[in-house]
C-alpha positions as CSV (number, residue, x, y, z in Angstrom):
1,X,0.0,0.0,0.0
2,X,1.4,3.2,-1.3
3,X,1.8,6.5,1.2
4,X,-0.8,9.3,1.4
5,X,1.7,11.6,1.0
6,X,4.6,13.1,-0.8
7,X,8.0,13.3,0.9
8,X,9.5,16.6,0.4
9,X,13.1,17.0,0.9
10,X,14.6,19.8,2.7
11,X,17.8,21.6,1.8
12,X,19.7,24.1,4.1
13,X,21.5,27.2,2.5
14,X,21.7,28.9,6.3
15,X,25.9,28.5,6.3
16,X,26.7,29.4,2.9
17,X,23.3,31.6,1.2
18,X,22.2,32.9,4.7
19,X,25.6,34.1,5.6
20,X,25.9,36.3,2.6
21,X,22.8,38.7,4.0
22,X,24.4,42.1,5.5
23,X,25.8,41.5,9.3
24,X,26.0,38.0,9.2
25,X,28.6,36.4,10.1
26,X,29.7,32.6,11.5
27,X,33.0,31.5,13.2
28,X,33.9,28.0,12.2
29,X,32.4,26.9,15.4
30,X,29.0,28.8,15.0
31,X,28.8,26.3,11.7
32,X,28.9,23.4,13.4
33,X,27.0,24.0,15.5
34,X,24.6,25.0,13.4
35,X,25.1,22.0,11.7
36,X,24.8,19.5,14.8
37,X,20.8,21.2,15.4
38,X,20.1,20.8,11.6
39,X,21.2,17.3,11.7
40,X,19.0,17.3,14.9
41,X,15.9,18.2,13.3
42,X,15.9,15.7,10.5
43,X,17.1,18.6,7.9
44,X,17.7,16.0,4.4
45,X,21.0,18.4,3.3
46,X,23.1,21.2,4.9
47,X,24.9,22.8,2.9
48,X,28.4,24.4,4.6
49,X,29.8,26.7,2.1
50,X,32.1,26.8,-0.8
51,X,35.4,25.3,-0.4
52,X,37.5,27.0,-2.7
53,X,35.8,30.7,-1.4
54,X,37.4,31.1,1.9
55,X,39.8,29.3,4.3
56,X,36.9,29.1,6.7
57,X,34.6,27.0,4.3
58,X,37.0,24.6,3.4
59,X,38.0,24.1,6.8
60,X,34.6,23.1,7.9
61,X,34.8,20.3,5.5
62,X,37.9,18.6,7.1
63,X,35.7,19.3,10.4
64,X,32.6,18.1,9.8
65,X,33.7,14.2,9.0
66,X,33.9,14.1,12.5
67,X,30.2,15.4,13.4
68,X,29.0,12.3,13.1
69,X,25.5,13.4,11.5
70,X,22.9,10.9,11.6
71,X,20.6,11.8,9.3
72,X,21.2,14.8,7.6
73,X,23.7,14.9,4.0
74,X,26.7,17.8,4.0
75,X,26.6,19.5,0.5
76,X,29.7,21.3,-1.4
77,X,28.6,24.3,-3.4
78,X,30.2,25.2,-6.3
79,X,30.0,26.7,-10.0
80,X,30.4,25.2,-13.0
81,X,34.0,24.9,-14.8
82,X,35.0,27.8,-16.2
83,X,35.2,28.8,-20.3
84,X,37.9,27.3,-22.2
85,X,39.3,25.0,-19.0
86,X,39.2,21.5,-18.7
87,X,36.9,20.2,-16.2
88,X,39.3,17.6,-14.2
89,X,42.1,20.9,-14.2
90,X,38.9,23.7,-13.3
91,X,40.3,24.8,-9.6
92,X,36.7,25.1,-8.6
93,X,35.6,21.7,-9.4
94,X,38.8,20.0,-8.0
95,X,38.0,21.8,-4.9
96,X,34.1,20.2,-4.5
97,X,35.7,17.0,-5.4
98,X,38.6,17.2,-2.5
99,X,35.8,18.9,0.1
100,X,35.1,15.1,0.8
101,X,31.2,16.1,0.9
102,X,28.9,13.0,-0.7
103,X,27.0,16.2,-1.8
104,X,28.2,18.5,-4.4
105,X,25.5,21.4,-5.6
106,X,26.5,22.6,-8.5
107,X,24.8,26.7,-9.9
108,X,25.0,27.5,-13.2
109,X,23.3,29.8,-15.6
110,X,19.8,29.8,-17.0
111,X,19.3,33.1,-18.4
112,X,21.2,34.2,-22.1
113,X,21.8,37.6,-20.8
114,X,23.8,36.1,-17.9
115,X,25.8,33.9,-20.1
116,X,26.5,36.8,-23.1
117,X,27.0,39.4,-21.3
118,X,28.4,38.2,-17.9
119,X,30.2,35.2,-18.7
120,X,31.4,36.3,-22.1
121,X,30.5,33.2,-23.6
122,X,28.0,31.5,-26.2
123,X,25.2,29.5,-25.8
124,X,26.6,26.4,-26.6
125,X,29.7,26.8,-24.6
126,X,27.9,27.4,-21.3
127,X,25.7,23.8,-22.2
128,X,29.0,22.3,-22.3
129,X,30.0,24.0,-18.9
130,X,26.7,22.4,-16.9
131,X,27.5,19.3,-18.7
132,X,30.8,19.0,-18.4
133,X,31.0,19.6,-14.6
134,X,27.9,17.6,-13.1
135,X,29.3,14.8,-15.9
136,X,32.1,14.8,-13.9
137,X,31.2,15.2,-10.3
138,X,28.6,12.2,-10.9
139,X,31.3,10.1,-12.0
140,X,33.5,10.7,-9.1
141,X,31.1,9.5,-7.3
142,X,29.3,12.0,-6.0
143,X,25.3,13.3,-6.0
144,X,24.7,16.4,-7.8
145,X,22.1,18.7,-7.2
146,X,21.7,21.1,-10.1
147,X,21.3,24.8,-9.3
148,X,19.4,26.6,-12.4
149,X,20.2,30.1,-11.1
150,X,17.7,33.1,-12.9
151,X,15.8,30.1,-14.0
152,X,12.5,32.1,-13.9
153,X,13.9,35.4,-15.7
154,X,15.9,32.8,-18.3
155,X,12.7,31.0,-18.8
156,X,10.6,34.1,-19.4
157,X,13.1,35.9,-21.4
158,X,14.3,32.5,-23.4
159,X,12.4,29.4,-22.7
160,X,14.5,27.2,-25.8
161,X,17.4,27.9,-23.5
162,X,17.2,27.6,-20.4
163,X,15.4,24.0,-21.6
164,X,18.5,23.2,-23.4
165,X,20.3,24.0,-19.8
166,X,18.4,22.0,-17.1
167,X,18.3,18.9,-20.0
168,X,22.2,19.1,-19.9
169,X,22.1,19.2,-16.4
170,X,19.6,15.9,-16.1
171,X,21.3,14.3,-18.7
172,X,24.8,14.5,-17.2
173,X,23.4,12.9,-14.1
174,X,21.7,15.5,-12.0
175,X,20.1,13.4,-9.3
176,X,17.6,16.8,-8.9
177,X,17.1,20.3,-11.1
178,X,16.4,22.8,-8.5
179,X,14.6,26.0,-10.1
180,X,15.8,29.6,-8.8
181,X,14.1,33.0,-8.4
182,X,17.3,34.3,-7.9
183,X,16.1,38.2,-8.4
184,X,13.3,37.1,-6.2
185,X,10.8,38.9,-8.4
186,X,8.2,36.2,-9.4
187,X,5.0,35.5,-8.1
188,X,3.3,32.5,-7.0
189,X,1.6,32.1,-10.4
190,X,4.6,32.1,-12.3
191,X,6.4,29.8,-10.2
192,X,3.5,27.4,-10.5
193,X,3.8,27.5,-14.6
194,X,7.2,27.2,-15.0
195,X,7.4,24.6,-12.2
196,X,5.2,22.4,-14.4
197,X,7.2,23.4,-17.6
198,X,11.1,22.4,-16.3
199,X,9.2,19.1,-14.5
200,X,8.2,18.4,-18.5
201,X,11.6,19.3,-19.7
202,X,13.4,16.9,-17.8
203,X,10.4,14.6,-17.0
204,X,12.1,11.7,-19.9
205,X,15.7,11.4,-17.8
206,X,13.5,10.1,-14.7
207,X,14.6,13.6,-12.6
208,X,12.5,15.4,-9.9
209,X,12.2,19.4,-9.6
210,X,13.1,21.2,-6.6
211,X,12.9,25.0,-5.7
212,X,14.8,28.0,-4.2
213,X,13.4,31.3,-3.6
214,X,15.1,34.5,-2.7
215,X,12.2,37.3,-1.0
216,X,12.8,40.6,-2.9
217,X,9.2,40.0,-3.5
218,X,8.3,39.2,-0.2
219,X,7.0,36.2,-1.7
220,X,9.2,33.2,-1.4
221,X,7.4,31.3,1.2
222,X,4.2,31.8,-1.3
223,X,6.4,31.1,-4.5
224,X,8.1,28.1,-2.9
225,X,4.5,26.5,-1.9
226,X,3.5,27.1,-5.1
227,X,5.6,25.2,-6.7
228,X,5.8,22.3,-4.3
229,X,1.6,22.1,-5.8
230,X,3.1,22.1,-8.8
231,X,5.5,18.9,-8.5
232,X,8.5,19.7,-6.8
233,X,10.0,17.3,-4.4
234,X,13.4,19.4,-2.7
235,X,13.0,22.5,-1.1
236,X,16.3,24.8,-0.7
237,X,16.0,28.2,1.9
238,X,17.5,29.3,5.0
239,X,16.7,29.3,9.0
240,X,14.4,32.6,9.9
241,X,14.8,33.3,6.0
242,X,18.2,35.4,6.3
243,X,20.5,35.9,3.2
244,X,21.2,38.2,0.8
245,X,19.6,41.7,0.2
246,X,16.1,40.6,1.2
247,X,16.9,37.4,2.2
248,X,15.8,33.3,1.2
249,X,12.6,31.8,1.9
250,X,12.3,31.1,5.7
251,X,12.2,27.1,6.3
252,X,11.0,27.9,9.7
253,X,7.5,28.6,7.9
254,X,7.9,26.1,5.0
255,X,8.2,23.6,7.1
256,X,5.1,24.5,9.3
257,X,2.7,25.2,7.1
258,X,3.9,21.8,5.1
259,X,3.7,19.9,8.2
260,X,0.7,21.3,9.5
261,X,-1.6,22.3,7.1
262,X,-0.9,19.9,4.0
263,X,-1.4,16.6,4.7
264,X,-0.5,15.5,0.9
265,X,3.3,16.6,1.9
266,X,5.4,15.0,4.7
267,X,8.7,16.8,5.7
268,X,11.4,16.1,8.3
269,X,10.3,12.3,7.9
270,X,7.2,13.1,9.7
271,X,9.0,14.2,13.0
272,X,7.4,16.8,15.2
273,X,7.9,20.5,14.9
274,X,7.7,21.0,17.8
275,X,11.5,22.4,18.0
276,X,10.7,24.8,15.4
277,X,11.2,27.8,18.1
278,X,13.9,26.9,19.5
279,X,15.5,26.3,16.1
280,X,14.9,29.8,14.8
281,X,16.6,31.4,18.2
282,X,19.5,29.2,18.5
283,X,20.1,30.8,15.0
284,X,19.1,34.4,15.8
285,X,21.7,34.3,18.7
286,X,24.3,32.3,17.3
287,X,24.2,35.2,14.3
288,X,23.8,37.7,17.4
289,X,20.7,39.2,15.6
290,X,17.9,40.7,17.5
291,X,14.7,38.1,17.3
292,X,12.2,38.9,14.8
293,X,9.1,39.0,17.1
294,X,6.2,39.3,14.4
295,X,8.2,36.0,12.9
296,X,5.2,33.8,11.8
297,X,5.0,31.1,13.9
298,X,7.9,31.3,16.1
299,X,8.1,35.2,16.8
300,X,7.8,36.5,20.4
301,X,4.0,37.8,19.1
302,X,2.8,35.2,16.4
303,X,0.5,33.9,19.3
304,X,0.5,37.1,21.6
305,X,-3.1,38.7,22.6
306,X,-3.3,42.1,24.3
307,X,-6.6,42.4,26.4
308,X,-10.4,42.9,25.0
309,X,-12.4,40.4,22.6
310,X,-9.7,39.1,21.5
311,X,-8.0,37.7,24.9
312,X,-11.7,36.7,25.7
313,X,-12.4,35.0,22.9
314,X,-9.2,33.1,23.0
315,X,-9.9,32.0,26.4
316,X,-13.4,30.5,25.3
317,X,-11.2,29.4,22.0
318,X,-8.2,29.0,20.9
319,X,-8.6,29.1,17.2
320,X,-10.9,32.2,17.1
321,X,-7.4,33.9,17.0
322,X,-4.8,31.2,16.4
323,X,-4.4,29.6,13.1
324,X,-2.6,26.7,14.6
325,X,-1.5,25.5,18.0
326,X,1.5,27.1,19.3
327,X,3.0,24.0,20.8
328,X,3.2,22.1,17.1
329,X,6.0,24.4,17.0
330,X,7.9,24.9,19.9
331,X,6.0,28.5,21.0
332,X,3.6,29.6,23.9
333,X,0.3,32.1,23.5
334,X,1.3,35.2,25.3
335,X,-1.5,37.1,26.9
336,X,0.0,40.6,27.2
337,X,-2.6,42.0,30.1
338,X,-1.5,39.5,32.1
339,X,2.3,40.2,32.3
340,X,3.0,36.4,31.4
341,X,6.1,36.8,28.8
342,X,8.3,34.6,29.6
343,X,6.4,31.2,29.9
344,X,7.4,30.4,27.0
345,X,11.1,30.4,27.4
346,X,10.3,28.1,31.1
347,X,7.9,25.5,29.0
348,X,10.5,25.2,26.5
349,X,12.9,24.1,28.5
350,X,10.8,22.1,31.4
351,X,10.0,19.0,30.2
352,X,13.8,17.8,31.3
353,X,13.8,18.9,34.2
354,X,10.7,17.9,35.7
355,X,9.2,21.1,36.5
356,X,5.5,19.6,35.2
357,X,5.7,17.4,38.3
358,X,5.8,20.4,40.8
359,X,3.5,23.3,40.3
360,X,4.4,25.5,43.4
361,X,8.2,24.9,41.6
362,X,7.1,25.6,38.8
363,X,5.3,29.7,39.6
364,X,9.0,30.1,41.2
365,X,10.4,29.8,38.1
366,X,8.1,31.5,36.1
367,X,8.3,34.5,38.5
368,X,12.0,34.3,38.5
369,X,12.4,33.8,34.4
370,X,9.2,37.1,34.0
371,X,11.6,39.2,36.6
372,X,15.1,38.3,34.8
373,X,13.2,38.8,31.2
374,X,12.6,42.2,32.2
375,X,15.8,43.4,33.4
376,X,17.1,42.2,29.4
377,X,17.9,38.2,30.1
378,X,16.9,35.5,27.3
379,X,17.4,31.4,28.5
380,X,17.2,30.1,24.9
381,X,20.9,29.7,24.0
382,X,21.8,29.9,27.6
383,X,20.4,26.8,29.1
384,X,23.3,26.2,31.7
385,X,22.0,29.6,33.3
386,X,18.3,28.0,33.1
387,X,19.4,24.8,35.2
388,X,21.1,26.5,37.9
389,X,18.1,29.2,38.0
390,X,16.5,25.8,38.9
391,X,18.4,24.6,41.4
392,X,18.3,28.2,43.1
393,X,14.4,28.3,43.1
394,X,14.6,24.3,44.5
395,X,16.9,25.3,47.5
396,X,19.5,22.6,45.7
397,X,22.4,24.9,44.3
398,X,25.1,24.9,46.3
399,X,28.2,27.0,45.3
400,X,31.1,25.5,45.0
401,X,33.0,29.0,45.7
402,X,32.2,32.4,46.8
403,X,33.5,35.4,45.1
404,X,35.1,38.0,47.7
405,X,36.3,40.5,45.0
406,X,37.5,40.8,41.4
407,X,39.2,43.8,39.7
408,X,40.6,44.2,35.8
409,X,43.1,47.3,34.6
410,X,44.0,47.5,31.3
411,X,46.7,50.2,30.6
412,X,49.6,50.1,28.3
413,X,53.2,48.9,28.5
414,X,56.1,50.3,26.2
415,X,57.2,47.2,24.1
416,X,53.9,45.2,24.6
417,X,51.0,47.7,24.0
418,X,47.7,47.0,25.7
419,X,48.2,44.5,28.6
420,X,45.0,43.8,31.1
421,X,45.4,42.0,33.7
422,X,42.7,40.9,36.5
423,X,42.9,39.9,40.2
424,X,41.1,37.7,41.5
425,X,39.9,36.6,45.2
426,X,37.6,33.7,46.0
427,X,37.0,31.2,48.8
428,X,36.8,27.9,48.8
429,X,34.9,26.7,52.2
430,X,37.4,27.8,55.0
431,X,40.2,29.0,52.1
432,X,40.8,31.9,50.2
433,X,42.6,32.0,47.3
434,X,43.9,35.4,45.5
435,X,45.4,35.0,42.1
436,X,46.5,37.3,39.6
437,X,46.5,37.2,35.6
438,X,46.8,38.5,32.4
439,X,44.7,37.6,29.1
440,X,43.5,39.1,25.7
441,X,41.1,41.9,26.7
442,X,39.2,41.8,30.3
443,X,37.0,38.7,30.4
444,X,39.9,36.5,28.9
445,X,41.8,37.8,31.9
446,X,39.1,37.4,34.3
447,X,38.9,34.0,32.8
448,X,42.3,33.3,33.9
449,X,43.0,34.5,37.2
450,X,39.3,32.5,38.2
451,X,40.7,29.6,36.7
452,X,44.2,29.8,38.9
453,X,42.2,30.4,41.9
454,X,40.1,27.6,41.4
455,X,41.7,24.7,39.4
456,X,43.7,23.5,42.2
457,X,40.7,22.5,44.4
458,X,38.7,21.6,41.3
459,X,41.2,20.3,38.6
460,X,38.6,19.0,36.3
461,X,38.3,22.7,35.2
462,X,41.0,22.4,33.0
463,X,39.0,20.5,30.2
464,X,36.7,23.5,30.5
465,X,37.5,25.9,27.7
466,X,35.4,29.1,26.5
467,X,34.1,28.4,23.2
468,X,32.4,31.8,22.2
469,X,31.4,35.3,23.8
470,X,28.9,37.5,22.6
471,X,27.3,40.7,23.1
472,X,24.3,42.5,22.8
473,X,23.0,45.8,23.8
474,X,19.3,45.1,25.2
475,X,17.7,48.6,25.7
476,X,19.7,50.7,22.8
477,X,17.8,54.1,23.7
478,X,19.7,54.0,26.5
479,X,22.6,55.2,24.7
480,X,26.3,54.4,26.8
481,X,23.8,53.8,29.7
482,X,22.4,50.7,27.9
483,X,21.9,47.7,29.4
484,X,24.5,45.0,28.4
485,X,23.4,41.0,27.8
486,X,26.7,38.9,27.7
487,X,26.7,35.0,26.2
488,X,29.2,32.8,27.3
489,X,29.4,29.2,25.1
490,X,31.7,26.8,27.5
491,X,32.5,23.5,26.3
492,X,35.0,20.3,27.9
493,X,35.1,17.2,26.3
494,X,31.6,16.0,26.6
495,X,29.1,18.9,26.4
496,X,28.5,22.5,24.8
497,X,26.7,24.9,27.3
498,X,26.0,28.4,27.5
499,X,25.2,30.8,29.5
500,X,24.0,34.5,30.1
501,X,24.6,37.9,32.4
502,X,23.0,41.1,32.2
503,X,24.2,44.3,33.4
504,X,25.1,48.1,32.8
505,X,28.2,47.2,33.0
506,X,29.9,45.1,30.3
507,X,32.2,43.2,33.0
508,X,29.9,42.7,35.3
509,X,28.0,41.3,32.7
510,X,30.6,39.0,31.8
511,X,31.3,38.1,35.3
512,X,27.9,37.0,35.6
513,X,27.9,34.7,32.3
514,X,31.7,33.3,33.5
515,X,30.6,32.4,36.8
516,X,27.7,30.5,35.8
517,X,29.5,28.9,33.0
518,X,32.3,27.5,36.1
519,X,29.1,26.7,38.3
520,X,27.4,24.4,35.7
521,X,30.9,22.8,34.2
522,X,31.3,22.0,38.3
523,X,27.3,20.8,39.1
524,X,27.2,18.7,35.7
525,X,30.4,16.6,36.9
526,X,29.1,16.6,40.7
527,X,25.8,15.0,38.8
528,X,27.7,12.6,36.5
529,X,29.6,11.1,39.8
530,X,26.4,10.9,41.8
531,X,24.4,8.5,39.2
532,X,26.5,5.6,39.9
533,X,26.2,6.3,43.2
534,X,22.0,6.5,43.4
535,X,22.0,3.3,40.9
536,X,23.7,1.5,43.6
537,X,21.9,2.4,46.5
538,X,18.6,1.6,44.5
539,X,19.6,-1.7,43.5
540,X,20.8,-2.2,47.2
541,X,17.3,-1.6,48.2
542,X,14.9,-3.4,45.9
543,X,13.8,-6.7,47.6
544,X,15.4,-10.2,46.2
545,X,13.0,-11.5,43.7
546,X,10.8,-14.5,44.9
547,X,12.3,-17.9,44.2
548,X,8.5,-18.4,42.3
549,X,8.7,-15.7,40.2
550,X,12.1,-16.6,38.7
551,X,10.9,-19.9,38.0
């Protein structure tokens, strides 16, 4: 018996396409990382960059054989050879071939006026290109996915050619032709014609259509849907729709209203979506970019009410105002009149630690996360600070140090330039420890001295090591007086954690992040060398099995 529905498969451009919008920028690390929470959420490709662009994207190739993904397919992209080169000696090909990816995504043109007057070459020449090189990526073994970049304008303006160019494409062993509104300008009509035309076009070499839509239109959510009705099978777009000048279509919404509302299409392998929130701003602050709170779906106010009919009605029924439960995707109706921001952030992050199971707990934290929200803190990326919030609401944290002072000065030396240096003073039950260091800027410094004072009591904090720092101003028309959130990432050699301090005071702020970061690295390792400990004393005290019963 055949399925209902049609799988659709997702492809991620968020590392390579959504780094090219204005401000965007990801350390190696930030990739991935990304990478890990695409793989996480059943994401079919993830494509990390262009090898032969930048040091930085061919690095993550050599990186990412050891991530381990379990589901998800790493993709190379790359251009066709160039004019009068031969493809095995083409630098740009050899690179996609050495990036080691089982993936290699392949753009080349589809509109004349890009190949005449751009590339300088004819017609028939740039057919050879998109032959040549997915010919000879295919037969190195790899799977090509065929870009068709301007395929809409090419069509419109030339339709015999940009045929001729996605057959050459299928016919060289494209295992999909993926249409591009690369100017972004089309609308959902036109995407549904020509969707059906290049599915005709290639329909005799047995390959499937796909489609990537850029927004300049605000339309590439609309434009990608559109064509998915009209036969394609791979979808191409970034996380929270970021990219260049307006940005890709958003596959935080494709993916919901696919899931949700259009039962003919499955996506994700029919997993849940309900991580969809937490997706989008693990993104948002690994990019350090401000949440978009009207987001669709998983925006701060896609399910917020503000008083009136429409708070009452939603109390008598949902739907009267939401178009979908907020829960499919990860988010929490906010009713504004009754000051409850911030539940969402506490159910999000709940379910592991119990906090269902005890109500009166459960208001503590909920006060505690409304209060912290206020003064500028956000949990989402900073889930370390979350636990030991926990614990302090509980009555179970117990420091493992107290802080008596700290102090930086940064001032400059003839011969070495700027030099900080921090001091540092602790105790440690009945001992105090003052230690002195220098570092790269204040909270490298700070890092430092804490670390001196501390390692010798707790030497496991030397396979702790700071992974990333961020910063973001919270209330800007504050001017200098603005209030300052700092995130800490921490990792050792079994976890990734971060964590998050607020303050005036950029220091301060990053005191607050570092301390926490120290706190959870310590409680995590107390908890690790307790389990053992509780599975033994609860074998020790379940009663012997009857002699009857293991007959």
């Amino acid at each position: 018996m055949s399925a209902n529905w049609r799988d659709i498969e997702i492809y991620d451009t968020t590392l390579r396409d959504g780094a090219q919008g204005e401000g965007i920028s990801f350390s190696l690390h930030d990739k991935l990382q990304i990478a890990l929470r695409l793989d996480e959420m059943g994401i079919d490709f993830i494509e990390g960059g262009y090898p032969l662009s930048n040091e930085k994207d061919a690095e993550f190739f050599q990186k990412a054989k050891g991530l381990s993904l379990r589901h998800a397919k790493l993709c190379a992209f790359g251009m066709t050879r160039r004019k009068n080169v031969v493809v095995d000696q083409d630098i740009g090909i050899v690179a996609l071939r050495d990036s080691g990816a089982p993936v290699c995504t392949i753009v080349g043109k589809t509109w004349d006026f890009h190949v005449t007057d751009v590339l300088r070459a004819t017609l028939d020449e740039h057919v050879a290109m998109i032959r040549d090189s997915v010919g000879y990526l295919a037969g190195q073994g790899r799977e090509v996915i065929y870009d068709a970049e301007h395929f809409f304008d090419g069509w419109r303006a030339n339709p015999e050619f940009a045929r001729r160019a996605i057959r050459a494409a299928a016919e060289a062993g494209a295992r999909i032709i993926v249409l591009c509104d690369t100017n972004g300008g089309s609308l959902p009509e036109q995407a549904r014609e020509l969707t059906t035309a290049a599915r005709d076009a290639v329909a005799e070499f047995r390959v499937d259509v796909g489609i990537h839509c850029h927004n300049d239109g605000d339309l590439a959510v609309a434009n990608t849907l559109a064509a998915i009705d009209a036969g394609a099978v791979h979808v191409q777009g970034t996380v929270n729709g970021i990219g260049e000048r307006c940005g890709n279509a958003d596959l935080i919404s494709i993916l919901a209203n696919l899931g949700l509302k259009k039962p003919a299409y499955r996506v994700l392998g029919g997993r849940p979506l309900n991580h969809l929130t937490e997706l989008s701003r693990y993104v948002y602050e690994t990019a350090n970019m401000h949440w978009r709170s009207s987001q669709p779906f998983v925006g701060q106010s896609a399910f917020a009410h503000k008083g009136g009919m429409h708070a009452h009605a939603i109390a008598l029924a949902s739907r009267t105002y939401e178009h979908v439960d907020p829960q499919l995707v990860g988010n929490e109706r906010r009713i504004l009149v009754s000051e409850l921001s911030g539940r969402s952030n506490v159910l999000a992050l709940s379910g592991k630690h119990q906090l269902h199971g005890d109500p009166k707990l459960m208001e503590t934290v909920l006060a505690q996360v409304v209060a912290l929200e206020n003064e500028g803190y956000q949990f989402e990326a900073a889930e370390a600070s979350f636990v030991l919030l926990v614990q302090r609401c509980a009555s179970h944290f117990r420091p493992h140090f107290e802080t008596a002072k700290y102090h930086v000065e940064v001032g400059f030396e003839t011969g070495q330039g700027l030099v900080t240096e921090a001091t540092v003073k602790v105790r440690i039950g009945d001992c105090d420890r003052h230690e002195v260091a220098e570092g790269d800027g204040p909270v490298n410094a700070l890092d430092a001295a804490l670390r001196k004072a501390l390692t010798p009591c707790y030497p496991r904090l030397t396979s702790m090591r700071l992974t990333d720092y961020r910063v973001r101003v919270v209330n800007s028309e504050a001017g200098t007086a603005a209030r300052i959130r700092v995130l800490i990432e921490s990792a050792d050699d079994t976890e990734v954690w971060g964590t998050v301090g607020v303050s005036e005071n950029i220091i301060e702020a990053s005191w607050i992040a570092l301390l926490d970061a120290i706190e959870y690295k310590l409680y995590k390792d107390d908890e690790r060398q307790c389990e053992p400990e509780r599975a033994s004393t609860e074998r020790a005290s379940e009663p012997a099995a009857s002699p009857v019963r293991e007959a």
